[in-house]
C-alpha positions as protocol buffer text, in pm:
chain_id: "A"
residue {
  index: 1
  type: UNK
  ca { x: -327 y: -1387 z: -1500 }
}
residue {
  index: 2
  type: UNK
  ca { x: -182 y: -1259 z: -1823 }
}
residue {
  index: 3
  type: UNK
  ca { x: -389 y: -944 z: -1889 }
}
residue {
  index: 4
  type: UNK
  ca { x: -304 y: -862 z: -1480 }
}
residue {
  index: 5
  type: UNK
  ca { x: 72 y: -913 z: -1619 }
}
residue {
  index: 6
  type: UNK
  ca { x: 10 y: -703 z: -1900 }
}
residue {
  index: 7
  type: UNK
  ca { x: -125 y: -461 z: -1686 }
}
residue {
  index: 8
  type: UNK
  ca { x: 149 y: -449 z: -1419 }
}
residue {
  index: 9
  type: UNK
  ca { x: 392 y: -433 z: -1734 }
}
residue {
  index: 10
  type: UNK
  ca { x: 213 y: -81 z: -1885 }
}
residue {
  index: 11
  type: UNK
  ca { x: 242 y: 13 z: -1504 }
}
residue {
  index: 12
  type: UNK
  ca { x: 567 y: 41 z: -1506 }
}
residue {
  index: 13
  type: UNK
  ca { x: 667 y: 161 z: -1832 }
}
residue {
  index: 14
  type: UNK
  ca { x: 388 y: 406 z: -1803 }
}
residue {
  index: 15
  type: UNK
  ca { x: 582 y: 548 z: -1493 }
}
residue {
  index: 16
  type: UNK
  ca { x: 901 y: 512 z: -1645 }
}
residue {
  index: 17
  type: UNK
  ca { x: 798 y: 748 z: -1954 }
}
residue {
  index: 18
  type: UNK
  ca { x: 667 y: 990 z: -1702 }
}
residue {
  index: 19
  type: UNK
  ca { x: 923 y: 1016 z: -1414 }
}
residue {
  index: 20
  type: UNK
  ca { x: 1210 y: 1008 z: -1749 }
}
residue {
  index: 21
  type: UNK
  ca { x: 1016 y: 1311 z: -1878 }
}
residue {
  index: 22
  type: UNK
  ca { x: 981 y: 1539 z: -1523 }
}
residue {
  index: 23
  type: UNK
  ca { x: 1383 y: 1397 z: -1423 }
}
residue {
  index: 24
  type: UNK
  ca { x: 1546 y: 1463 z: -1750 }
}
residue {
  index: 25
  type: UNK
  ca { x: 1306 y: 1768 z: -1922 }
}
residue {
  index: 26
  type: UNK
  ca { x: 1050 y: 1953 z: -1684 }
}
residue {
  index: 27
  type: UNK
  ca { x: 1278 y: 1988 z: -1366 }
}
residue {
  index: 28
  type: UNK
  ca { x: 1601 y: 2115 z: -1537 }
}
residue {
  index: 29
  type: UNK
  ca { x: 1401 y: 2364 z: -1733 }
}
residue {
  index: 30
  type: UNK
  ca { x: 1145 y: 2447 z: -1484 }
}
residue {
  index: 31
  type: UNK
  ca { x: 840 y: 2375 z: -1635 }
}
residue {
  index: 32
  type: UNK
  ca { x: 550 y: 2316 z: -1343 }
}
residue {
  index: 33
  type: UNK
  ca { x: 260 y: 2113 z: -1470 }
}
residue {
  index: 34
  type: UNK
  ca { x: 5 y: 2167 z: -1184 }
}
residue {
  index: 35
  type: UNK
  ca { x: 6 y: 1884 z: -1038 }
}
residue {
  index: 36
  type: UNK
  ca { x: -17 y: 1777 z: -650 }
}
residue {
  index: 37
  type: UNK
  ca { x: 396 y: 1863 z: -604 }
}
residue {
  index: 38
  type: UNK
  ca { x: 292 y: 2204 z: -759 }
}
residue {
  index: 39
  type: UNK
  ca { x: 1 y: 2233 z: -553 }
}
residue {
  index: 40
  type: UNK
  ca { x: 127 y: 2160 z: -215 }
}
residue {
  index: 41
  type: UNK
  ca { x: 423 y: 2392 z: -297 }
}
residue {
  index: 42
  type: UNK
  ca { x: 155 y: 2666 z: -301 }
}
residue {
  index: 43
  type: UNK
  ca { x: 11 y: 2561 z: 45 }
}
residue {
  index: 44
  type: UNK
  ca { x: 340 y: 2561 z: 186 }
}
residue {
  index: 45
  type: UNK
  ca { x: 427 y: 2934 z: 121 }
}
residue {
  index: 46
  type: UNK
  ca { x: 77 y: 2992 z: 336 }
}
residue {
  index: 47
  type: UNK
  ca { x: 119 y: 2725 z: 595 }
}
residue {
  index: 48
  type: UNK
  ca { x: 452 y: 2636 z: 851 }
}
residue {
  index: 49
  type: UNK
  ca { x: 434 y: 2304 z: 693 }
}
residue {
  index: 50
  type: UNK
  ca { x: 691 y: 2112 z: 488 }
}
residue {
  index: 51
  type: UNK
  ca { x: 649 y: 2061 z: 149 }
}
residue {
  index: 52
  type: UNK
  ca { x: 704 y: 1668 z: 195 }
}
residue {
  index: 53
  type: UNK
  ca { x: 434 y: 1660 z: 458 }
}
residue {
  index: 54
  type: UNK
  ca { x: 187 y: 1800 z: 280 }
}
residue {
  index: 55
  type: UNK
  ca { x: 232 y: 1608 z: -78 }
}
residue {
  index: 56
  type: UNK
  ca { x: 247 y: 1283 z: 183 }
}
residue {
  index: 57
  type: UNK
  ca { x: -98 y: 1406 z: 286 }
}
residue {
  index: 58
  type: UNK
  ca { x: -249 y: 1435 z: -55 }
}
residue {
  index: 59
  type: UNK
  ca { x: -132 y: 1076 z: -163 }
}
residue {
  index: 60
  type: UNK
  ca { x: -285 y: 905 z: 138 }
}
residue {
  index: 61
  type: UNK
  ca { x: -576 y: 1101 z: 62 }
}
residue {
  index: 62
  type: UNK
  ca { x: -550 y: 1018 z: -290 }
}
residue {
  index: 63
  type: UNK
  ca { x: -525 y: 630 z: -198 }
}
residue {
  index: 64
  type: UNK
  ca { x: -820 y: 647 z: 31 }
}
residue {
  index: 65
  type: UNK
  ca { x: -1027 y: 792 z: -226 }
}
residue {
  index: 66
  type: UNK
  ca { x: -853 y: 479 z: -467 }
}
residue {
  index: 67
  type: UNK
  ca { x: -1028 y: 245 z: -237 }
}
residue {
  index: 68
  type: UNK
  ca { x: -1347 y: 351 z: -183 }
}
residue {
  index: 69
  type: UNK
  ca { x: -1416 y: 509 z: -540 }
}
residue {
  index: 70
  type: UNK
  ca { x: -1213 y: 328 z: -775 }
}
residue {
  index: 71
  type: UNK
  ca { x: -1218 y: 0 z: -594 }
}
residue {
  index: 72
  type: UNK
  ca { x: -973 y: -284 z: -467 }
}
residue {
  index: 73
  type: UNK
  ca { x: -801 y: -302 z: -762 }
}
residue {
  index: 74
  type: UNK
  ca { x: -760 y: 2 z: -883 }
}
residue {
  index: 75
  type: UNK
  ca { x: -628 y: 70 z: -513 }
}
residue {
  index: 76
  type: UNK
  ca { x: -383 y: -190 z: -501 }
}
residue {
  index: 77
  type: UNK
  ca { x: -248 y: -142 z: -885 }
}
residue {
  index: 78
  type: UNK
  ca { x: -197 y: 237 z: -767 }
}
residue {
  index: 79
  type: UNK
  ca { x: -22 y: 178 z: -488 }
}
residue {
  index: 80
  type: UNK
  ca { x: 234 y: -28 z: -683 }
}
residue {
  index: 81
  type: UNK
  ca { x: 185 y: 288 z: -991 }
}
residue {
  index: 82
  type: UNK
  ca { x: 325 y: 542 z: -656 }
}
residue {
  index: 83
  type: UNK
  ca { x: 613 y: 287 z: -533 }
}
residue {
  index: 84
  type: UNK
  ca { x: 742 y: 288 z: -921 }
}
residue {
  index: 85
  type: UNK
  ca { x: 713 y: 639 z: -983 }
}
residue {
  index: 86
  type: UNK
  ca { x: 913 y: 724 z: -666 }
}
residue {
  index: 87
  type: UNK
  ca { x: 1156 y: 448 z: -722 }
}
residue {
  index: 88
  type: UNK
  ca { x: 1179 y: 555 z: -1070 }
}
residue {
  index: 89
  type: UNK
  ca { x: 1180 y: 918 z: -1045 }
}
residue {
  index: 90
  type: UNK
  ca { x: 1463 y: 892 z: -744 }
}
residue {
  index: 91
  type: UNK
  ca { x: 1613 y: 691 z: -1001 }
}
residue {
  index: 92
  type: UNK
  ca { x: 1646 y: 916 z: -1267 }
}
residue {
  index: 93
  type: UNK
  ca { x: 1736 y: 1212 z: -1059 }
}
residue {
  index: 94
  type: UNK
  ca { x: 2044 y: 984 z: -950 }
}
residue {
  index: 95
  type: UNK
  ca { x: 2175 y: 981 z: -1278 }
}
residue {
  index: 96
  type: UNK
  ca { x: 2202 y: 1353 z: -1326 }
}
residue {
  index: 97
  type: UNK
  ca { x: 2083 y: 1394 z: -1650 }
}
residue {
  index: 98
  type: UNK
  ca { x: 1926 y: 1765 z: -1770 }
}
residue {
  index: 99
  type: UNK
  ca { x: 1810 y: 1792 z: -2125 }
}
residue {
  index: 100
  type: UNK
  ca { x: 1832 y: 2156 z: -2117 }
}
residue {
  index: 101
  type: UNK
  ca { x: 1636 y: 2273 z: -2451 }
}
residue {
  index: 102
  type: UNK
  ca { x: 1365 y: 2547 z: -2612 }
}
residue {
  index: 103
  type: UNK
  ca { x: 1081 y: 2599 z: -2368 }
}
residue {
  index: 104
  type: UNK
  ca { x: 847 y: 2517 z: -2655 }
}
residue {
  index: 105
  type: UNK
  ca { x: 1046 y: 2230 z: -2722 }
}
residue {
  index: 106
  type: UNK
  ca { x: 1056 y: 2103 z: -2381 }
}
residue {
  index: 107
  type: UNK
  ca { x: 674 y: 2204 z: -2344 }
}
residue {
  index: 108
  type: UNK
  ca { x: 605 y: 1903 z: -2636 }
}
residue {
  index: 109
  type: UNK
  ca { x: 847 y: 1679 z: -2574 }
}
residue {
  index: 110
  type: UNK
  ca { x: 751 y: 1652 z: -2190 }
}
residue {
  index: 111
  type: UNK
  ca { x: 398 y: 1667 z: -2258 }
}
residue {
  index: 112
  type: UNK
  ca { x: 372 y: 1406 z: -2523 }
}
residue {
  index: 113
  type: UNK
  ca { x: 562 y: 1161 z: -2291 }
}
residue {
  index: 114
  type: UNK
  ca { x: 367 y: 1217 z: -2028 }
}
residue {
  index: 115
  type: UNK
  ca { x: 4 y: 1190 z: -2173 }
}
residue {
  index: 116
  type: UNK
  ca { x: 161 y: 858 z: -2282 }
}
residue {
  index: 117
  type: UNK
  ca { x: 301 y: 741 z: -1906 }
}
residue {
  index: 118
  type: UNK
  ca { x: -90 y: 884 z: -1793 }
}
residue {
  index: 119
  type: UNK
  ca { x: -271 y: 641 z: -2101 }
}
residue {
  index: 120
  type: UNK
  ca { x: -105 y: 322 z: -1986 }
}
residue {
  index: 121
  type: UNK
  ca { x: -170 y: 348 z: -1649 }
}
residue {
  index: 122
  type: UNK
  ca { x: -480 y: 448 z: -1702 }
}
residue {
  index: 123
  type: UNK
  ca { x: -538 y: 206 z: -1914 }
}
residue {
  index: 124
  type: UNK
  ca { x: -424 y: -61 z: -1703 }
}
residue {
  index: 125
  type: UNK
  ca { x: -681 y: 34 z: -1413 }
}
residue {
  index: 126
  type: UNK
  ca { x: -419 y: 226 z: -1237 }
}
residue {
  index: 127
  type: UNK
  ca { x: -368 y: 571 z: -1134 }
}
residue {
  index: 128
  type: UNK
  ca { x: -46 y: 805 z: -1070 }
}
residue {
  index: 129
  type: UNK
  ca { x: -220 y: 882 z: -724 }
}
residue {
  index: 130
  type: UNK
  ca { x: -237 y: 1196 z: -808 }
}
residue {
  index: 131
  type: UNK
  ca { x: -548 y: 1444 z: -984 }
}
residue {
  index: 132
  type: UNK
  ca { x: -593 y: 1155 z: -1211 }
}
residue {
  index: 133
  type: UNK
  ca { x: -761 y: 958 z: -899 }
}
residue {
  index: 134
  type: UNK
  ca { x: -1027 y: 1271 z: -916 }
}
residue {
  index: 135
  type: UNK
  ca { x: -1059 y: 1242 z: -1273 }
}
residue {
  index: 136
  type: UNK
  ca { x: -1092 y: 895 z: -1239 }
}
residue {
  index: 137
  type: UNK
  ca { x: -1420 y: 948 z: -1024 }
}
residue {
  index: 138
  type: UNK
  ca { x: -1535 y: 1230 z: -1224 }
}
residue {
  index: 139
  type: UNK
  ca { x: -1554 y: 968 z: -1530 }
}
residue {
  index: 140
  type: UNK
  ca { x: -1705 y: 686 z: -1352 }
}
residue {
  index: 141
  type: UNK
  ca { x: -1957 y: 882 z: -1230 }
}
residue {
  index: 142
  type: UNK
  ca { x: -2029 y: 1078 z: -1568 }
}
residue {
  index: 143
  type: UNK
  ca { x: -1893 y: 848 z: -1848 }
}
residue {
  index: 144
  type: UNK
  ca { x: -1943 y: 1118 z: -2105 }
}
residue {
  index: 145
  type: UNK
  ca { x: -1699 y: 1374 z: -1937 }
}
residue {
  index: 146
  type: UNK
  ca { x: -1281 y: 1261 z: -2030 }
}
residue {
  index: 147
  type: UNK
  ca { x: -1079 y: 1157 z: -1712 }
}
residue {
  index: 148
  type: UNK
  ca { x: -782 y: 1405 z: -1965 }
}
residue {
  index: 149
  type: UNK
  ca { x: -1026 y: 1688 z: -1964 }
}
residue {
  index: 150
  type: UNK
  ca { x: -1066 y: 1692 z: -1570 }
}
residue {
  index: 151
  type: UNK
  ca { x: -726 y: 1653 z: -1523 }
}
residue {
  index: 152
  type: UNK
  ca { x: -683 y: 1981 z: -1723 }
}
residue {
  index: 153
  type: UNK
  ca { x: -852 y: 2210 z: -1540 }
}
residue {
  index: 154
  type: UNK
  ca { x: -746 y: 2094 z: -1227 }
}
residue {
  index: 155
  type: UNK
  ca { x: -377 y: 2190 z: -1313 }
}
residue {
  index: 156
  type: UNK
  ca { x: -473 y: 2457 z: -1475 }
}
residue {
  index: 157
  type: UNK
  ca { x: -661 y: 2582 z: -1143 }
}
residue {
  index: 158
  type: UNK
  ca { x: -385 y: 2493 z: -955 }
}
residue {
  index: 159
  type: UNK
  ca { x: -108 y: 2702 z: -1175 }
}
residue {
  index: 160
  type: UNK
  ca { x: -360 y: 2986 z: -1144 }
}
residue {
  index: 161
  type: UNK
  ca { x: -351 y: 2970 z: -808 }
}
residue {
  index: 162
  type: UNK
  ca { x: 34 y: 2963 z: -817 }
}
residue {
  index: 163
  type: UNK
  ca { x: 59 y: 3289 z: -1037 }
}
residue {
  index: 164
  type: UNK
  ca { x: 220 y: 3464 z: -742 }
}
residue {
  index: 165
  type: UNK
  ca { x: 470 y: 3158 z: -674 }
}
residue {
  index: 166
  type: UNK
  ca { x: 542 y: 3070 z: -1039 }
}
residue {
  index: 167
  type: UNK
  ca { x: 532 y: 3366 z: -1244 }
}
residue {
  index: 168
  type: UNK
  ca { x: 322 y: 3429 z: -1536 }
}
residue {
  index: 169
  type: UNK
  ca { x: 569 y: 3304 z: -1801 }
}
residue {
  index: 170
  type: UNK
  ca { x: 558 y: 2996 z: -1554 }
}
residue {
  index: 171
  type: UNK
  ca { x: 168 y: 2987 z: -1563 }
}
residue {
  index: 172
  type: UNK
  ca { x: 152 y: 3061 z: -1917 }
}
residue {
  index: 173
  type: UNK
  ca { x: 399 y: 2732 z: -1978 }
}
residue {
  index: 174
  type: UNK
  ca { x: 242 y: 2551 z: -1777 }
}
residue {
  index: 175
  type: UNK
  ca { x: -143 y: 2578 z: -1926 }
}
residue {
  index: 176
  type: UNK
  ca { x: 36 y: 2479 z: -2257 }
}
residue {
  index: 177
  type: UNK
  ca { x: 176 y: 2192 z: -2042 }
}
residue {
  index: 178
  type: UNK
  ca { x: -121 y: 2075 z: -1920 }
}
residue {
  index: 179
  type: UNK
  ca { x: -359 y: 2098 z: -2250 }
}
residue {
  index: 180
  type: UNK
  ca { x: -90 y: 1941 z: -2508 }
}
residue {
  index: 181
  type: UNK
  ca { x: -18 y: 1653 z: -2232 }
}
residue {
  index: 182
  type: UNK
  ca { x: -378 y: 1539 z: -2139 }
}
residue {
  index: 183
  type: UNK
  ca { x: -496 y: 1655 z: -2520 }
}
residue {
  index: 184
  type: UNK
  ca { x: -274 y: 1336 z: -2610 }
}
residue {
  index: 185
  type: UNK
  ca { x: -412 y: 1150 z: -2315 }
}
residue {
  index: 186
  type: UNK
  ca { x: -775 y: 1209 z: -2445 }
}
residue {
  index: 187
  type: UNK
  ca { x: -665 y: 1075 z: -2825 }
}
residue {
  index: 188
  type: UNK
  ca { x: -484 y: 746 z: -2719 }
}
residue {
  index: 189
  type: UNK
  ca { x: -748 y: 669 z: -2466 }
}
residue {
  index: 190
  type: UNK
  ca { x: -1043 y: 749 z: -2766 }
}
residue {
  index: 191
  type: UNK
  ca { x: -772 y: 536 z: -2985 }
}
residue {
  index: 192
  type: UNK
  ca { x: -832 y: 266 z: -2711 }
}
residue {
  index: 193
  type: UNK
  ca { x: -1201 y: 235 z: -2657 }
}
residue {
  index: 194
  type: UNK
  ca { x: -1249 y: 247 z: -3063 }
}
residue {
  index: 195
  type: UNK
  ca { x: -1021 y: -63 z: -3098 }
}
residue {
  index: 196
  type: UNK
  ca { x: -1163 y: -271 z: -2760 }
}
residue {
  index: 197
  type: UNK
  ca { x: -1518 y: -177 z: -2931 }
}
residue {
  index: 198
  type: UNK
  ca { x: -1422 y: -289 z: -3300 }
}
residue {
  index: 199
  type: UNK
  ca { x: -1275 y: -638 z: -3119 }
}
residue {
  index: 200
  type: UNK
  ca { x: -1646 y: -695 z: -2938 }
}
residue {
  index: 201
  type: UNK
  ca { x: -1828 y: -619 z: -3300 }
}
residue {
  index: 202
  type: UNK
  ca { x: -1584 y: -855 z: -3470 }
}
residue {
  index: 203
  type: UNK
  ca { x: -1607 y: -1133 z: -3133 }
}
residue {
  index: 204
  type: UNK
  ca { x: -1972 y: -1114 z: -3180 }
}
residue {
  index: 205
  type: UNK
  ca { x: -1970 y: -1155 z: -3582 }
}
residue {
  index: 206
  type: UNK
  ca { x: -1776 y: -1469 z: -3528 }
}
residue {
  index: 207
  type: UNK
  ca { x: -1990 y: -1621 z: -3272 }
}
residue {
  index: 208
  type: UNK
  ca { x: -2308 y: -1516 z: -3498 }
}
residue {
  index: 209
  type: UNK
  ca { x: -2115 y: -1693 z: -3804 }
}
residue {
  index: 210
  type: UNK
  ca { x: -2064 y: -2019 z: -3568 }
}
């Protein structure tokens, strides 16, 4: 009960670090990130669809892939992940708040908080229900490649794909985005596994010692 707790806790301030950082620093200067918002506005200027329709599509998508890849609990601690960020991010929006600032300083600031929002709820078996869930897979299924890593080409693709819509300064932003933010992403979750190994060595000393 209290690491489930813990976990719901690092839930929520994981999404509150991240929604802060796209309502207060990426929106007001424009910085995309190439994520599913950035891809499905680059569907929508190819089909008559609605940008709200399609992003709907990708997170039940997203969900189902949750539940039968990631498993129950991942699926359900998601689920809760995707209510806070939109609660959160709504929120913040509400309040009307634009840190307008340097593009290079809004690149790292925005970044570094959200690699950090990303860590804790991927730490806490959660997703963001968005190209972390495929990341997510991609790690289970190969241990050795970084669920940060994945997530950086995939925005990276998708900003590519978006150099018509976005503009290369955009693009060009946005890759710097997307490597500084799941760069720190990689490091905390490295950070992570070194410490939760070190505590088994130490666990196992003790009962040795006993």
């Amino acid at each position: 009960m209290a690491k489930q707790i813990k976990d719901i806790l690092k839930i929520i301030i994981g999404n509150i670090i991240l929604t802060s950082a796209y309502a207060f620093v990426t929106v007001p200067n424009k910085i995309v990130n190439g994520g599913v918002t950035s891809c499905s506005l680059i569907i929508s200027n190819f089909l008559p669809v609605d940008i709200s329709v399609i992003a709907n599509i990708f997170t039940m998508a997203l969900l189902a892939i949750c539940f039968f890849k990631l498993g129950k609990e991942n699926f359900l601690k998601s689920i809760v992940s995707s209510i806070c960020y939109m609660g959160f991010l709504s929120f913040f929006r509400s309040i009307g708040i634009e840190l307008i600032m340097n593009p290079v300083l809004c690149v790292v600031v925005a970044s570094t908080m959200v690699g950090i929002g990303y860590f804790l709820c991927i730490s806490a078996n959660a997703s963001t229900v968005g190209f972390d869930v495929i990341a997510l897979v991609v790690h289970k299924e190969n241990p050795k490649i970084e669920v940060g890593t994945v997530i950086r080409y995939l925005s990276i693709a998708v900003l590519l794909m978006g150099l018509l819509t976005y503009g290369y300064m955009a693009v060009i932003f946005g890759i710097a985005f997307s490597i500084l933010e799941t760069q720190v992403m990689n490091v905390l979750i490295r950070l992570e596994k070194t410490k939760e190994f070190k505590g088994e060595i130490d666990d196992e000393i003790k009962t040795r010692s006993i």
